[in-house]
N, C-alpha and C positions, 0 to 999 in steps of 0.2 A: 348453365354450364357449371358442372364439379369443378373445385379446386385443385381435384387433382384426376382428370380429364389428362391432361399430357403424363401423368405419370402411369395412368394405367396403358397410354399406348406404347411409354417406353416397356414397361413390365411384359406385353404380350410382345415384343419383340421374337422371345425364346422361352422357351420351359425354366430355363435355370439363369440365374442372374449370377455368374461369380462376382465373389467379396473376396476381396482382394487385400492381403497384406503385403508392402512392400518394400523392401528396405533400399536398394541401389536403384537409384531413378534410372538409370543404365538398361537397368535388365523392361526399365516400364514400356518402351514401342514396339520391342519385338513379342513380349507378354499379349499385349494387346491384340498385335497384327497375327496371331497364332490363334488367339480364341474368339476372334471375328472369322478369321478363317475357318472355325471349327463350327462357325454357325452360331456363336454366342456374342452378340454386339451388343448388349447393353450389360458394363460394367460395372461396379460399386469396391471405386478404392477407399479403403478406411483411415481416418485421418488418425492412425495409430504409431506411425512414423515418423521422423522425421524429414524424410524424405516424399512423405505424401504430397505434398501439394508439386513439389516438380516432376510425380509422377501425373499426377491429374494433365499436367501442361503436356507434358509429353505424349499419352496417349488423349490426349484431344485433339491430335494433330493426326491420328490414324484414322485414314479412310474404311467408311463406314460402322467405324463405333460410336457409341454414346456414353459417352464417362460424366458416373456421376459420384461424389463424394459422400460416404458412409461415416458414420459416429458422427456425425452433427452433432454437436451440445449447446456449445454458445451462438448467441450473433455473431461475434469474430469467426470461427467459426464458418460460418455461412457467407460471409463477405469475404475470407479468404477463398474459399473453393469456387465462388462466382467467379472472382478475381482470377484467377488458376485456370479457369475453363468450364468447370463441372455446367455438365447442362441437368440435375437433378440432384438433388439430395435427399440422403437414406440416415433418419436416426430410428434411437432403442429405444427414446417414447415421446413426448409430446411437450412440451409446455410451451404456454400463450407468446413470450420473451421469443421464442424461437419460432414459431408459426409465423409473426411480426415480424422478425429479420427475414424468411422465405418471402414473406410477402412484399417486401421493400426490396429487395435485389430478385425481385421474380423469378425465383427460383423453384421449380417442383419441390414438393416435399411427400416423401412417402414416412409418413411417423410409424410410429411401433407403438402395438397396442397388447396387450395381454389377456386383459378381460373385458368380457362383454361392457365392462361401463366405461373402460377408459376408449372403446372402439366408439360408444353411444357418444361420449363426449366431444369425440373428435368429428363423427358425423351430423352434429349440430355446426361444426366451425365450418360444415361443408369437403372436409374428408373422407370419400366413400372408397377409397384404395390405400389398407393398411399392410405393414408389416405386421406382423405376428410372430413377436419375440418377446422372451428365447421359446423356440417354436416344440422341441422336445420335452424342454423342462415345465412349459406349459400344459403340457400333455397331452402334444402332438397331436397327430391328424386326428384324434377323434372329438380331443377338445375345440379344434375348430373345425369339426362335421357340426359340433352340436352349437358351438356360437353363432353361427348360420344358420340353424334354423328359423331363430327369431328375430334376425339380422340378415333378410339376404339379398338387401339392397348393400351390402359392403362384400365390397371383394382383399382378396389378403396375397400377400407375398410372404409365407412362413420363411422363418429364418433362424438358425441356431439351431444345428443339433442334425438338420438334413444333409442326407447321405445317398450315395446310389442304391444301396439298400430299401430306406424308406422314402426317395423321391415320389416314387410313384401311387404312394399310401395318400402324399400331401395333394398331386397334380389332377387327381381322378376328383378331387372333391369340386363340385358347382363353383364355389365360390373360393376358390383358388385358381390365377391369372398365372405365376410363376412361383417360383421358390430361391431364396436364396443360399450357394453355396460355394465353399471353399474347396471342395475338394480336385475342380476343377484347375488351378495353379496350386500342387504341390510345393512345401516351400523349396525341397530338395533340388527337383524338377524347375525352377526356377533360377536358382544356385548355378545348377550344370549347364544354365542355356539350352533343356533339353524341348525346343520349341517346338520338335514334331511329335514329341511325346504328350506335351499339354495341347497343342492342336490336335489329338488322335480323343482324348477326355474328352474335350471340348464337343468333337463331334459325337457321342455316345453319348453326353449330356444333353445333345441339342434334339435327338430322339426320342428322350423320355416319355415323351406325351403323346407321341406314337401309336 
C-alpha cells in the first residue's frame, strides 16, 4: 500500500479540489456546506490566515466534507491542522522534516512537485499521488502530459494557475486525479455571504470531467 492511497481517494472525490482562503471563521460552515452541496467535498484551507485553523474546526463539523489543510511547511504546522481536524494535508513541495511530521500524526500528505526528479524523489519515499505546483508556471498541462510519460505510475493534482478555462486541458490528461482551484470561493462572493452563488460554481466545477 502507497503512502498516499488515502489521499488519492480523497483527490478522486470531485474533479476540482477548491483552495481555499479564508479570513472570518464566520463565513467557514456555510462556505463549506455550499460547496459540498455543489458536489465538491473534498476541501483544502490554506494555512494563510489567521484565522485558518478555526476554519479547519469549523468545517470539519460539515456533513459530508473532507477538510484538509493546505501550505503545510513546518511540523507545527502539521500538528496544528491534525489538532484542528484536517483529515489531509496539501503543501508547495516536500521536505523529509515534514513527510516525518505527516507521518507521526498520520496525516495524508499530498506534497507538491515540479519536476520530474523532485516527483522521482518523492516516489521513492513512496508517494505516488503529487501536486504539481505552481501548475501554470510550471508549464501547465503539457509539461505534465510530458512528466508522465516516463513517470506514469504517479498521478498529480495540478495546482496554481488552473481556471475554468484551462481545467479541462489539466483533467483529460491519464495521469491527472483532480486539480486544484480558487476560483470556486470567490473572495467577494464570500464577503457577501453569496452562498448560492459559490454553490451555483461549485456545481459547474463538479462537471468538469464530464
Amino acid at each position: 500500500m502507497s503512502k498516499t492511497e488515502r489521499t488519492r481517494e480523497i483527490c478522486g472525490l470531485a474533479p476540482i479540489v477548491p483552495v481555499l482562503v479564508v479570513d472570518d471563521a464566520a463565513h467557514a460552515r456555510p462556505l463549506a456546506e455550499a460547496l459540498v452541496a455543489g458536489g465538491l467535498p473534498a476541501l483544502e484551507v490554506t494555512l494563510r490566515t489567521p484565522a485558518a485553523l478555526d476554519v479547519i474546526r469549523a468545517m470539519a463539523e460539515v456533513p459530508g466534507g473532507v477538510v484538509g489543510a493546505g501550505t503545510l511547511v513546518t511540523p507545527e504546522d502539521v500538528r496544528a491542522a491534525k489538532e484542528a481536524g484536517a483529515q489531509f494535508g496539501v503543501s508547495p513541495g516536500a521536505t523529509d522534516t515534514l513527510i516525518a511530521a505527516c507521518d507521526a500524526e498520520g496525516l495524508p500528505l499530498l506534497p507538491g512537485a515540479a519536476t520530474a526528479s523532485e516527483a522521482m524523489a518523492l516516489l521513492e519515499k513512496g508517494y505516488d499521488m503529487l501536486k504539481f505546483f505552481p501548475a501554470e508556471a510550471s508549464g501547465g498541462a503539457p509539461a505534465l502530459k510530458a512528466i508522465g510519460a516516463p513517470l506514469p505510475q504517479i498521478t498529480f493534482c495540478p495546482t496554481g494557475g488552473v481556471s475554468p478555462s484551462n481545467a479541462r486541458d489539466y483533467l483529460s490528461l491519464s495521469n491527472v486525479v483532480c486539480a486544484g482551484g480558487s476560483w470556486v470561493a470567490p473572495k467577494q462572493m464570500v464577503v457577501d455571504g453569496n452562498w448560492a452563488g459559490i454553490e451555483a460554481l461549485a456545481r459547474d466545477a463538479a462537471k468538469l470531467k464530464d
